[in-house]
Each structure stands twice: as C-alpha cells, then as structure tokens.
C-alpha positions, 0 to 999 in steps of 0.5 A: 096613593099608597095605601098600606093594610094596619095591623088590627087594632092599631089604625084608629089610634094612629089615625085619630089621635096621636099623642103629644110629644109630653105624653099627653093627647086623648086617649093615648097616652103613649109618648110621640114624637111627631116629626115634619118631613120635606117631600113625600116618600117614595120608599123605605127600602135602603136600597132605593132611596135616594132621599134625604127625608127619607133617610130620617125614617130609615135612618130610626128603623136600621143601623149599619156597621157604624151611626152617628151620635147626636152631634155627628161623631161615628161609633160603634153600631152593628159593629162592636170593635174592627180591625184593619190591614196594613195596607187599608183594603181589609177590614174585619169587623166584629158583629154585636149579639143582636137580632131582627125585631122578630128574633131572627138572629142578625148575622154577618150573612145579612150584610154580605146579602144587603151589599150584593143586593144594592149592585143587583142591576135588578134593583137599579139603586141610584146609590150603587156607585156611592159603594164603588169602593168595595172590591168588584162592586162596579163590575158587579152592578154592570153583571160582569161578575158574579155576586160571590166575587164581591168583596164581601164575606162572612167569616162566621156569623159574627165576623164580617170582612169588607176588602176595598179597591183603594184605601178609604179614610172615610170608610167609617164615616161611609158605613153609617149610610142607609146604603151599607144598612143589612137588610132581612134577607129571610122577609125580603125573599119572602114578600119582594118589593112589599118587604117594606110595608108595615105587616111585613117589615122586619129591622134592626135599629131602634123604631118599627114601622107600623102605619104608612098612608101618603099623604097622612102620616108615617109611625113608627113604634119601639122596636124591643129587640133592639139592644138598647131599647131600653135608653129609647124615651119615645115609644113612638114617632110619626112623620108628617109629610110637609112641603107648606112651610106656611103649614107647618108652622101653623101646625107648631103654633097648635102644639101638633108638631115638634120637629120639621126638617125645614122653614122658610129662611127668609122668615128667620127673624119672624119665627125666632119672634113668634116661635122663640127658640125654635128655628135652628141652623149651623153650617152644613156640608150642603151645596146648592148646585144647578145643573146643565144637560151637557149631553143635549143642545143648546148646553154641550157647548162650554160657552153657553154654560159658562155664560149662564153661570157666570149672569148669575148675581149669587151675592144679591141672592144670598144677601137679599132672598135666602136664609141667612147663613148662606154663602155664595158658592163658586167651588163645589165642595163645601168649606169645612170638609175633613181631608180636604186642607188645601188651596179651595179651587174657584172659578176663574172668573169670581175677581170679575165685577159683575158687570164685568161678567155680564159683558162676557158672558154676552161675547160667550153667546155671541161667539157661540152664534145667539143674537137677535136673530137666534135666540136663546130659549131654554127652561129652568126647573126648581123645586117647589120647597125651601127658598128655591122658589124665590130663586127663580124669578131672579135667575131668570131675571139675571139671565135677561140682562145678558141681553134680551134674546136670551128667554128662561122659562122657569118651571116649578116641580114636586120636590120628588118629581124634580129629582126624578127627573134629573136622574132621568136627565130630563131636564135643560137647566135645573136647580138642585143639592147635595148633602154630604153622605160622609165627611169627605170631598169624594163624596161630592166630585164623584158626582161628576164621575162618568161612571157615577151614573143617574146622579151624574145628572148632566152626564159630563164626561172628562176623562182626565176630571175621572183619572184624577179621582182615580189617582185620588182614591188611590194616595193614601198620604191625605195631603198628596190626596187633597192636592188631586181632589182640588186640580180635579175639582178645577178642572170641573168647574172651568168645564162647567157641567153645574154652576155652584150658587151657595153654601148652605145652613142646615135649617131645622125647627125643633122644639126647644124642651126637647132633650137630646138636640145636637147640631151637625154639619151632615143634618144627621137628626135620629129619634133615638137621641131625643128626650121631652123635657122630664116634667112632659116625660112624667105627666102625673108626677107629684111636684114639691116645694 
C-alpha cells in the first residue's frame, strides 16, 4: 500500500471529515466536491500515466498549451494566442504570466523540459508514441538523438515553438493531453520519481494535492497561484477509489459522493428510478475492442482470429447485457469522429447471418487443423469493472457454438492488472477500450502502428497498414487524408489483430444541483467547471419572501 506522509494538521480533517458538496459536513465547513473514480491509481506523474481515471486527478492539478471547456471546446490555456507556418510544421505559441503553486515562475523552459522528459527511454512512458509527431521525438525515445534535437524550444521564457514531422490538424485538440502537460523541472530533479507525493508536489492548474492513501482517498485543494483561481467554487476535491458499483451507489443514497466515472448499465432504468437524474450518458469517442496476441500461438493465424471474431453475437449483446446506448462495432474508429468524412470501412463478413457466421467460422478452424481430436483452448481475461463482467460468459458461450472443442476459459483481473498485462503482452484474448485523446481518427489506428509500442497490445505488425498511416499523416487536403485512414483501417480488420465489439456511451452519475455539467464526447469532466447549486454554496444565507 502507498502511504504518502500529511502535511501536519491536515490528516485529521481529511481523514475523518470531508465536508459535503454544499458546504456542510461536521466541523469543516470548506466546500468539497467528492468524486468516484474506476480503478486505483498507480501515479499522478503525466508522464507514466496511462489511465484515464487517473487523467481526472491530473487533469484538476496541470494544464497544458490548450484545455477543454466543460462541453468539449479547446481554448486557450498555458498558451494565450499561437501562430503557425504556412506549411503547418511550426508552431509558435506564446505563453500567459503564470507561475507554479510555490511562485517559481512557469517558463517555456518547462515545456521544452516535460517534452524531452516523456521520450527519456528512462522513463518508459507508455504514451511516448502518442507525441511521434513532434520532430525527432521517436528517434529520441529509442536514443539515437540527443534531447536538444527534439523539436522543441524556447524562444524566450514566454515563447515556445513546437516543429512537427507532418502537419497535424488535430495538434490543438492534442495539446490538451496529460502527455504535453510541463512539469516542474526544479522539484522533479530535485526529489525523482516522489516528485509526486503530496509534501513535494508542485503544479500549474486549478487543484493541489495534499492527501493520497490507496485505498481511502485522494485530495486535492485550490491551488491560489493558479491565474483563475478566483472563478474556482470548490476549495477542495476528493477522489474515491470505487471498482463496487454496488457501493457507490450505496454511497450516493448516503449523501457522500456527487460524482462517479461509472455505473452499472444495465441498472439505468433502476437509478433513473431510485437516483432521478443522476445517471448521465451521451455518445463517446470510445470503442470497446478485444485484443489478440498475434505474436504468439494459437492467434498468429489469421484464421483462428477471424473465427473468433466472427462467433461473436455483438447484437445480442449490445440489445440484451449492456448499457443501453451502445452499438454493435464492426470498425474501429468510432462514428462521429472529426476528419474522418468518408465511406466507414467494416468487416467483410457484417452482411452474414449469424448462423452463417458460425459455419464459417468452424471451416476457419478446421482448415487451420482443430477438431476433435485437437482442440482449441485459450483463455479470455476481462476486466473486472463496467458491463465487462456480464460479457464474458457470453463470449465464452459464443465461442462453444462454433463447436464443442472449442474451450475459452474467462478469467477476470483488476482493472489495472489487466492493462498491465496487455502492455506486457501477457495475454492470449483479452478484452479491452479506447478513449479517444484527441478528436481524430490517428488516435485510434496508431494503436496498431508497429512502431506504437506497449499499447500495440498484440504486437500486429503490417507494413502496408504502417505505410498508409504514414502517407496519412503526411496529406494535408483532409478529404485525401480520411480516404487513406479508411483503406488502412480495412486493411486492419481483415487482419484481425482486435475484434471491434461495440460503440460505447459515455456513462457518468453526477448529482443533479451541480452547476457547470456538460456532456462530451471525449468524457472530459474537470472540477474547475463545477459549481453546488447556489443555496448549497451559501448555506447561511438569509432567504425572502
């Protein structure tokens, strides 16, 4: 268990009373507002996290460049106005008069720092690849360069300028990322990896944190360096790590939490009637994908992936287990996405029936030598949050009507353990999802890039899937683009490294007197947009007639 050290004075407050979202709570009067999260974190550093309930406390503590408004507009942040070439490689951005939270001033050194830092191969950042796009910065993560050819620098301490390997559209939407976050090179270098823990943390946006024990709670507090500190309603959050759905909603009819990052789907109509307001949805960039080791037997042969894929009844699933809102998948990239107008590319085999798809599926493995005589075992990991759980036994069930030799074990895993594990590539099927990090499709076919990395979970490898992104990334019309993305998308699913299973809603619970709410498609949620309903602001205001 992580144990971080309280600031003294602090840990009996935190510990024993947390105040209401209204203001109210036993002897604290200070206004909270206490969020759920999914999983428990593993770090707060913005460069070795991968998470994305992680991101909601990282996300209140550091800005970058650019941030997302309540309903998922970018503008402004660390950057006040930018500039860029004709060609679109340079990008000069021009920094606000800001400061960390001990008063360091925040300079574009910081940047230039935060981005060398996350291609250190010393860190190993799972996200390295996501910044490829800068100049230099993949030959950076695999030490061929030196950090100062990154391309990357500081023109003065309040002019930045960033030059890219191709033009990216979505630059914008990118620089909202935990990834491009700075971070405070003077406290980093000065206490390592602990950098992090609440009597050494220094930041840059709205919140501080100040407690962190695993398995209680995180807190953080306002931050009053931060340059609009004063817009900010709640002088503190805490977060609350929840994998029991069961749980939290016990703990939302008890009046101690206002938000969780997730509820049982299938329970919607149920909370809607016990929790009138509460339960909140809206279609996400999000795909729920399951994942094959194609470097590994039995699923480096295309036939038996297929198979698989195909056995699996998303229809049924989608109509009768999960969360309403949902789609059946056969693409990857999420309908709705920007720069991506075109023909969606699809599996060949969607028009099939399904028992149609089962007696193929059968000739597959047959053809690739199971039978009776040899059958075929594998194991299925899920997560152990969400509707994942109810999914399994179905897929396992799907899978047996291709024929009885055909044996899934399903094994559920931590949440964290899970992912974990497929960055390992420790795993033979397994499910999995994507949020989307920015507003573009390169955000989801990257992950089958070979040269991604760890979140190239099954290790697939196609070199004309890698040239197509490449020529994408390279077309500046948007429309030549989008027809690139889409034959490298089809040339991926008839590879069938992942099987797509379905579109996802964005599932939160929010209190509804809380001000400030705003659905978006990324699930992009900061404290700093939040407000109590006034009369729970002001507790001892007088009221008239």
């Amino acid at each position: 268990m992580r144990l971080n050290r309280l600031f003294a004075g602090t840990a009996i407050a935190f510990a024993l009373a947390l105040s209401a979202c209204g203001g109210g709570g036993g002897d604290d009067d200070t206004l909270t507002l206490r969020r759920g999260i999914s999983a428990k974190v593993d770090t707060l550093d913005p460069h070795r996290s991968s998470a994305a309930w992680e991101n909601i406390i990282i996300g209140d503590m550091f800005l970058g460049l650019t941030q997302h408004t309540a309903d998922g507009q970018v503008i402004p942040a660390m950057a006040e106005s930018w500039t860029t070439s004709d060609d679109g490689l340079i990008w000069t951005f021009n920094l606000r008069d800001t400061t960390w939270s001990d008063g360091t001033p925040l300079t574009a050194e910081d940047f230039v720092y935060a981005l060398r830092r996350i291609q250190d191969p010393a860190i190993a950042s799972q996200y390295s690849s996501l910044l490829y796009i800068i100049k230099n910065a993949q030959a950076l993560n695999e030490a061929r360069i030196e950090p100062e050819e990154l391309g990357v620098r500081a023109i003065d301490d309040r002019t930045l300028e960033i030059t890219l390997e191709q033009p990216a559209p979505y630059l914008l939407g990118l620089l909202t990322h935990y990834t491009t976050y700075p971070v405070p090179r003077h406290i980093v270098e000065q206490y390592g990896e602990a950098w992090v823990q609440p009597e050494n943390i220094e930041v840059n946006g709205p919140y501080k944190l100040v407690y962190w024990v695993t398995g209680d709670q995180l807190v953080v507090e306002k931050n009053p360096a931060f340059y609009e500190a004063d817009s900010l309603c709640f002088e503190r959050v805490s977060y609350f790590e929840l994998e029991d759905l069961a749980a939290v909603e016990r703990r939302i009819e008890a009046g101690e939490l206002d938000i969780n990052n997730a509820f049982d789907g299938g329970r919607k109509a149920e909370l809607d009637r016990r929790l009138p307001g509460w339960a909140r949805t809206t279609p996400g960039l999000l795909t729920t994908y399951w994942s094959f080791n194609s470097s590994e037997p039995p699923f480096d042969d295309i036939r038996v992936r297929k198979a698989l894929s195909m056995a699996l009844d998303r229809e049924y699933l989608v109509e009768n287990v999960l969360t309403p809102g949902f789609v059946p998948a056969y693409s990857f990239v999420p309908p709705g996405i920007n720069n991506y107008d075109t023909d969606r590319p699809e599996v060949s085999w969607k028009s099939l029936s399904r028992p149609e798809r089962l007696v193929e599926a059968r000739a597959l493995l047959e053809d690739a030598g199971y039978g009776p005589d040899n059958p075929l075992r594998f194991e299925f990991k899920h997560r152990s949050t969400d509707d994942n759980p109810k999914a399994a036994p179905v897929a396992q069930s799907n899978w047996n009507e291709i024929a009885p030799w055909v044996d899934a074990q399903i094994l559920r895993q931590d949440t964290k353990v899970l992912y974990s594990d497929l960055r390992q590539s420790n795993f033979e099927v397994s499910d999995g999802a994507w949020l989307a990090d920015y507003n573009d499709p390169l955000n989801f076919l990257y992950l089958l890039d070979s040269d991604t990395g760890q979140q190239n979970y099954g290790n697939y490898a196609n070199p004309e899937f890698d040239r197509l992104l490449e020529a994408a990334s390279q077309e500046r019309d948007l429309q030549a683009r989008a027809a690139l993305f889409a034959q490298a998308e089809k040339i991926m699913l008839e590879d069938h490294p992942i099987t797509p299973m379905w579109f996802q809603v964005t599932k939160n619970l929010v209190d509804p007197t809380l001000q400030g709410w705003a659905e978006n498609a990324e699930d992009n949620h900061r404290s700093r947009w939040l407000c109590p309903a006034p009369e729970a602001a002001e507790p001892d205001a007088e009221t008239t007639e």
